[in-house]
C-alpha positions as CSV (number, residue, x, y, z in Angstrom):
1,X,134.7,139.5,60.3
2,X,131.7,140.3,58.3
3,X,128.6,138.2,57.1
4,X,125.6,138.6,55.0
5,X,121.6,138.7,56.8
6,X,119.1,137.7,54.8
7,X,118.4,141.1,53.4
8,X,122.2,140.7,52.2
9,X,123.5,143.4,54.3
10,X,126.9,143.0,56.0
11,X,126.7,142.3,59.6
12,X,129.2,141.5,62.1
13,X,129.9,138.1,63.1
14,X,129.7,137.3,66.7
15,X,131.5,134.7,68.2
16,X,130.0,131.9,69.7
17,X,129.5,131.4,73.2
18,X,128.3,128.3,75.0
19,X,126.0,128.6,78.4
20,X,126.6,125.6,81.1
21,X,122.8,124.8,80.2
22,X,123.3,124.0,76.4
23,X,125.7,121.2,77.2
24,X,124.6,117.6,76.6
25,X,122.3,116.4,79.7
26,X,124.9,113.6,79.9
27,X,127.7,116.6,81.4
28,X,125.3,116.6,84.5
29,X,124.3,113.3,85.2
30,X,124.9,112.1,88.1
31,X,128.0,110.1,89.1
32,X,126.8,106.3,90.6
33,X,128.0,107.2,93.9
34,X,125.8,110.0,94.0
35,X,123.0,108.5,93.2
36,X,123.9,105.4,96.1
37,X,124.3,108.8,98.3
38,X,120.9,109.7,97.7
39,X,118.9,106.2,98.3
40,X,121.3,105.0,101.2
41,X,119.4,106.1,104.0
42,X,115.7,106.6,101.5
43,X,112.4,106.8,103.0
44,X,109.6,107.7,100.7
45,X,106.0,106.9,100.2
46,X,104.3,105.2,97.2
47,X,100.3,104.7,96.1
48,X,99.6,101.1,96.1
49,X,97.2,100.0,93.8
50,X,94.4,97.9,94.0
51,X,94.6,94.2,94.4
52,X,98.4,94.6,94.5
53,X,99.9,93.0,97.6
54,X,102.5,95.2,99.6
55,X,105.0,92.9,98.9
56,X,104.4,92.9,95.0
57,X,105.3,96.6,95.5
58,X,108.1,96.2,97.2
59,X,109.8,93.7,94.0
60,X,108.4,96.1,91.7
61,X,110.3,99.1,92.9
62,X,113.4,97.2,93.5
63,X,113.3,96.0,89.8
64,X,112.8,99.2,88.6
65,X,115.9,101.0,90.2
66,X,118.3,97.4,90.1
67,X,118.4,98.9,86.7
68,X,120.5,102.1,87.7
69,X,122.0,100.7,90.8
70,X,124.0,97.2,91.9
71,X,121.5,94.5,93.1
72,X,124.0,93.3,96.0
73,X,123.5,96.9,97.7
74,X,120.0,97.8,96.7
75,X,117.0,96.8,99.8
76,X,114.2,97.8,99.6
77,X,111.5,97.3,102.3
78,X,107.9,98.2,102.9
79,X,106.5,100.2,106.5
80,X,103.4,98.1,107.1
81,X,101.4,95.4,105.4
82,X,98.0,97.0,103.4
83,X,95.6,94.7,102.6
84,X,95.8,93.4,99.2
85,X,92.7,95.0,97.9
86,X,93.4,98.1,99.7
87,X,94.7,101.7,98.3
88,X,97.0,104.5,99.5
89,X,99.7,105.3,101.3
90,X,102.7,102.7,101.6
91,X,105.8,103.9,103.1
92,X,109.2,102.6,101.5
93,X,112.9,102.6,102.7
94,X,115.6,101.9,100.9
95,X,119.1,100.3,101.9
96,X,119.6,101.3,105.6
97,X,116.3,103.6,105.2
98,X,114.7,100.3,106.2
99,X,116.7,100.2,109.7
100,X,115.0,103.9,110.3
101,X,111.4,103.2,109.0
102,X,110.0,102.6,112.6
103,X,111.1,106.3,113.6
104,X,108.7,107.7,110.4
105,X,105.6,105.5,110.8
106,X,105.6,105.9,114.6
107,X,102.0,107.6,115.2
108,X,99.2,107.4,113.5
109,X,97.6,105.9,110.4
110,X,94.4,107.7,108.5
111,X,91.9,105.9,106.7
112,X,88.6,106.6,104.7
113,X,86.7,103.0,104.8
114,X,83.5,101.8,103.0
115,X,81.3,98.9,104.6
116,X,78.5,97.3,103.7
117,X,75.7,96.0,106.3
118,X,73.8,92.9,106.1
119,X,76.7,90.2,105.1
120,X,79.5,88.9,106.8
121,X,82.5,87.3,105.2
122,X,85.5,85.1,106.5
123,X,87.9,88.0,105.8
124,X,86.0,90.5,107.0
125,X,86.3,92.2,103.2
126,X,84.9,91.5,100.0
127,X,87.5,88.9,98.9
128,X,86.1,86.2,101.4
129,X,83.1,84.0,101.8
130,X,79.7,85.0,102.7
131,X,79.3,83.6,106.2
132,X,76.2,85.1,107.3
133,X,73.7,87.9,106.2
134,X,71.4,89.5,108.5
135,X,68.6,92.4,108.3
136,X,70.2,95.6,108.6
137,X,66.8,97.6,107.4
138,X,66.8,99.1,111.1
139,X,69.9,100.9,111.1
140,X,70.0,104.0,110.8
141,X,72.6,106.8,110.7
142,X,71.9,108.2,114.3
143,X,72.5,104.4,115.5
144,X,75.8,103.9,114.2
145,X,77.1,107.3,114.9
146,X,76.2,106.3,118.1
147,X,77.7,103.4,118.2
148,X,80.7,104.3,117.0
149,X,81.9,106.5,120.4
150,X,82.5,103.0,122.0
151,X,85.2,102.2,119.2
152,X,86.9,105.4,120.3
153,X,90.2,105.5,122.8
154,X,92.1,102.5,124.6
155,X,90.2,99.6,123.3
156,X,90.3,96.0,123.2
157,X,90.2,94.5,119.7
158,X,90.3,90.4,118.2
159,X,91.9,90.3,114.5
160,X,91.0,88.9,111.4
161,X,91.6,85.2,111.1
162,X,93.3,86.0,107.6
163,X,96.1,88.5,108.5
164,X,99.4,89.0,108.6
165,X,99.9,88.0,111.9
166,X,102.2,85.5,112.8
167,X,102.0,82.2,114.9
168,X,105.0,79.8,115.1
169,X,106.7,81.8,112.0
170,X,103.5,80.9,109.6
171,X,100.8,84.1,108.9
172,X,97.5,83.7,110.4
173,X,96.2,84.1,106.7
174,X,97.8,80.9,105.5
175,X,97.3,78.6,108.8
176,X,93.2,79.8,107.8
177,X,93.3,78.8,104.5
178,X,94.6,75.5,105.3
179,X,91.8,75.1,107.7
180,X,94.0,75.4,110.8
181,X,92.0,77.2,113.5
182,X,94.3,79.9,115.0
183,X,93.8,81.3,118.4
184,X,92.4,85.0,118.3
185,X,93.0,87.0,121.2
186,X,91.6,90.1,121.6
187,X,94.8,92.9,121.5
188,X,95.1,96.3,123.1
189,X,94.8,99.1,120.5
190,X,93.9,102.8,120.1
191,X,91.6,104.8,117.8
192,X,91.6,108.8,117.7
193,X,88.8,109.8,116.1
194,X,86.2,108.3,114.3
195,X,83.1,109.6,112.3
196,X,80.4,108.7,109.7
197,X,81.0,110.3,106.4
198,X,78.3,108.6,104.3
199,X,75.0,106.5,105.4
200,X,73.3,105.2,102.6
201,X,71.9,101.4,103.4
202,X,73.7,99.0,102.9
203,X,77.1,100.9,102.6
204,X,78.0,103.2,104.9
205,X,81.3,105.4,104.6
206,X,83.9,106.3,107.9
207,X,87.0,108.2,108.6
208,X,89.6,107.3,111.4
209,X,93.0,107.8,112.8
210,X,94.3,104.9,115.0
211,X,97.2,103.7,116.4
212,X,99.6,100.7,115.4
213,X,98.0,97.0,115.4
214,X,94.4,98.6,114.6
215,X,92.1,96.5,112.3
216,X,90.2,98.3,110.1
217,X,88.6,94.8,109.0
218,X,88.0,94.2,112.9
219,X,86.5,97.3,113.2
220,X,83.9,96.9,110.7
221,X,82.6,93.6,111.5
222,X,82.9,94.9,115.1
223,X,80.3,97.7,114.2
224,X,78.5,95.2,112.5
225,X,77.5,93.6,114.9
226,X,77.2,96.5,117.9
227,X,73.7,97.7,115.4
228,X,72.5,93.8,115.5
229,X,73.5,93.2,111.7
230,X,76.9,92.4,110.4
231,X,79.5,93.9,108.2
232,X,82.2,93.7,106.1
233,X,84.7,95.7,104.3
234,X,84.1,96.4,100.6
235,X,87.3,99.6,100.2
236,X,89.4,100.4,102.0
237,X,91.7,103.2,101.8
238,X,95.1,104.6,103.9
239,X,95.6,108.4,103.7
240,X,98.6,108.9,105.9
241,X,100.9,106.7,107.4
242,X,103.3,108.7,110.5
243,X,104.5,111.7,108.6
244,X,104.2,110.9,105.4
245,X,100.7,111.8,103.3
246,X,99.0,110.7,100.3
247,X,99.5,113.8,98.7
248,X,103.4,112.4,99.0
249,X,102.9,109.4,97.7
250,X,104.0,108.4,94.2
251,X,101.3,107.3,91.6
252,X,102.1,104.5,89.6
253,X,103.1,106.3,86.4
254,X,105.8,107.5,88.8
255,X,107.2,104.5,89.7
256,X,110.8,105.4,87.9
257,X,114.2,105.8,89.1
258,X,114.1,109.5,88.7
259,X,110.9,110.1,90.3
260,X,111.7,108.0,93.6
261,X,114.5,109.9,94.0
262,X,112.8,113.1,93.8
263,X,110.7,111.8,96.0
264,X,113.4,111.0,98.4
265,X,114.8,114.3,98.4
266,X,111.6,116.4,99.4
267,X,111.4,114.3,102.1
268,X,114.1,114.8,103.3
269,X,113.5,118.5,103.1
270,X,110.2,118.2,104.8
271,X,110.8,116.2,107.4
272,X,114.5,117.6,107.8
273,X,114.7,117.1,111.2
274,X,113.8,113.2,111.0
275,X,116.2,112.6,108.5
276,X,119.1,114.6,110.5
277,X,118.5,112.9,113.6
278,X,118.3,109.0,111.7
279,X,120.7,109.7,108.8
280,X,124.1,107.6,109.3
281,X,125.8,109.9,106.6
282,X,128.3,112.1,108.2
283,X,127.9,115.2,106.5
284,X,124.1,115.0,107.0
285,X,124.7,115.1,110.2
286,X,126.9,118.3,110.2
287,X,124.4,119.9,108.2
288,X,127.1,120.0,105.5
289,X,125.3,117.6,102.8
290,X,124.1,119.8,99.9
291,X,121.3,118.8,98.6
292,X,121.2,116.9,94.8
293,X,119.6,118.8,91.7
294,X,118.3,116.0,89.7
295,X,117.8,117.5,86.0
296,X,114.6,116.4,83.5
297,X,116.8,114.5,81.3
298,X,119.1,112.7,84.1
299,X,117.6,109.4,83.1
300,X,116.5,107.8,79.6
301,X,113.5,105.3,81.2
């Protein structure tokens, strides 16, 4: 058959052909139990936001995906408390992903922390009350880099009355706000490294790697007081937790269905051999799960 081109010469008339990639995104979405395949044994890290408490996260992403999956199987469950005013990394599982958290975070935590000489505070941050200001004009960089070696290694360390330690089943945090004096013991704990970034009086800048249990609040009012001032907290910042980066962490614009399970999946391909060894699926396992394309248009959020 014949047709006429715009300079109204004949042509022929080609039939019509349809690639796989012009059907409708809805051909390739992904069936429900694939998607529950994909977050059943999820770990994957998130940015937490300022004054946003690690548990406010947590509801936050499971209302976002109890939209594309059924409440009575979706869990979702947080790595380690950050402090409420603090940023950065905050390491998610999802469904039995929460069972194999411990295995990710297990190592170290990275921080960059800014703290201010001079005033002390009840929370050792800048959400509690002043409870004591001192000169700090004599301090000066030398000192607390000097000071700082005795914070590094096997150390002994007393928390924060406000934290999320736990006596009798109640946190520490709401026993102190309710006046109830709460017995703090100093704890074995470990820091790797530990250097001055910044010295500018009052606020000095530092960056550390420590182990599990380490106050970074502690620490601070610790140094505080090891240059004959005081200290507290005023950011505080988490740049890896275990494996998992802040780089890999999801921003909050992010924070959708699709992009968690992105998310989920290039973890899994980068720490392949943390997720094979954890993974309850089966064909995981064997090596024999194939790995999920997740298109642009998969989901309309």
């Amino acid at each position: 058959m014949m047709r006429l081109n715009l300079k109204g010469k004949l042509i022929p008339k080609l039939p019509i052909v349809f690639c796989d990639s012009w059907v409708h995104s809805k051909s390739h979405e992904l069936s429900l139990e694939r998607k529950i395949k994909i977050i059943e044994n999820g770990v994957f890290a998130v940015h937490k936001e300022k004054n946003l408490a690690s548990t406010e996260t947590v509801e936050i992403i499971k209302s976002i995906l109890a939209s594309d999956f059924p409440i009575d199987i979706l869990k979702v469950g947080h790595g380690g408390v950050l402090d409420k005013t603090a940023t950065g990394v905050l390491v998610l599982g999802l469904c039995n992903g929460c069972k194999i958290l411990p295995k990710f975070l297990h190592g170290t935590k990275n921080y960059e922390v800014k703290g201010r000489l001079g005033i002390s505070t009840s929370t050792y941050n800048e959400t509690g009350e002043i409870v004591d200001q001192l000169p700090y004009d004599h301090v000066t960089k030398d000192d607390l880099s000097k000071c700082l070696n005795r914070f590094i290694g096997d150390i002994k360390q007393t928390p924060p009355a406000y934290s999320s330690l736990k006596l009798n089943g109640r946190r520490y945090s709401d026993l102190a706000r309710e006046g109830i004096e709460v017995p703090l013991k100093p704890r074995p704990v470990k820091c790797y490294s530990l250097t001055c970034s910044s010295f500018e009086p009052p606020y000095f800048s530092l960056s550390l790697k420590c182990g599990s249990g380490f106050y970074v609040r502690s620490l601070i009012h610790d140094i505080g007081k090891a240059v004959g001032s005081c200290a507290h907290v005023v950011e505080l910042h988490r740049t890896q937790h275990g494996v998992f980066k802040d780089d890999e962490a999801l921003v909050r614009d992010k924070w959708t269905t699709k992009e968690i399970l992105r998310s989920i999946q290039a973890a899994k391909r980068k720490h392949k051999n943390l997720f094979s060894k954890f993974d309850n699926d089966k064909n995981m396992k064997n090596n024999k799960d194939k790995e999920i394309n997740i298109p642009d248009d998969l989901f309309d959020l």
